[in-house]
Steps between C-alpha positions, in 0.01 A plus 500: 500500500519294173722258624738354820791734591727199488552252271263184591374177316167304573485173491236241594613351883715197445550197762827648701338860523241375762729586800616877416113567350420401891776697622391803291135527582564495879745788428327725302166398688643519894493912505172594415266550736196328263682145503445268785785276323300254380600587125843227462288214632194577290755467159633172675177394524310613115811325379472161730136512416528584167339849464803653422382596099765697393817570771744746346845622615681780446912543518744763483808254346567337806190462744132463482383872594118475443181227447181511447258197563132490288298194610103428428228657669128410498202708373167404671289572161746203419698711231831339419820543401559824764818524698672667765792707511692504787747498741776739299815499651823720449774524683462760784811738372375468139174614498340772332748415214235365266556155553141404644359658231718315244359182666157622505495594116669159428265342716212646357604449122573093555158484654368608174670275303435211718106582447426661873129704449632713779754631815397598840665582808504739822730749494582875499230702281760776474747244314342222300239709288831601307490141369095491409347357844201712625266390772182394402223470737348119283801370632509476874758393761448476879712656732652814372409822432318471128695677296840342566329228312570512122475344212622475122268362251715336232262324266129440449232660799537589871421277722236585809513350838718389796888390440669257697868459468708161498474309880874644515375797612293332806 
């Protein structure tokens, strides 16, 4: 798919969204079985802390129907200027419309221009490869099965060693 199936702008978060981009995460987050719920409170807290790079929302006309949070993340060969993508949130009845991956691309392309070296995240390996993240084994993350954990080089070389993500994510 190109493009959403409905008609949707993207805007950065503003100050009154806070509340319905809470809302929204604990909805599209609360059915699957790989979320222990923490996702709503770990935006609440990148943004109180202020981790939360780049927040962007996504709405059908009416109501906010998608986000996507990046924040920092540290590289222990001290490379900067990496990030991390994630949570992505659509509404439950809405997904598989292209919307996260509207959010994703827009995501991905104001990261450039805002001079990011590169994305990572943990996610689907099925799913996010369509958007350039492959897992590679420099770039470690503890926890998980390996290859969940992918990256997306944006500028300049790849990075090799442990990643941390923002205290948000305990």
């Amino acid at each position: 798919m190109i493009g959403p199936e409905i008609a949707i702008t993207i805007r950065p978060e503003a100050a009154g969204d806070i509340a319905a981009i809470h809302a929204l995460t604990e909805a599209a987050f609360n059915p699957m079985p790989f979320s222990d719920g923490s996702e709503p409170r770990i935006i609440d807290q990148l943004r109180d802390d202020g981790d939360l790079t780049l927040s962007l929302v996504a709405e059908d006309g009416e109501d906010i129907v998608g986000h996507i949070a990046i924040s920092p993340v540290t590289i222990s060969d001290g490379a900067c200027d990496w990030y991390g993508l994630g949570p992505v949130s659509v509404s439950p009845g809405l997904q598989r419309m292209g919307i996260g991956g509207a959010l994703i691309k827009r995501a991905i392309a104001d990261m450039r221009v805002m001079g990011a070296k590169g994305i990572i995240l943990l996610g689907s390996n099925e799913y996010y490869p369509r958007f350039g993240f492959v897992h590679e084994p420099q770039l470690t993350y503890s926890g998980p099965p390996a290859e969940f954990f992918q990256c997306l080089l944006l500028n300049g070389d790849l990075p090799s060693g442990e990643v941390k993500y923002a205290p948000a994510f305990g």
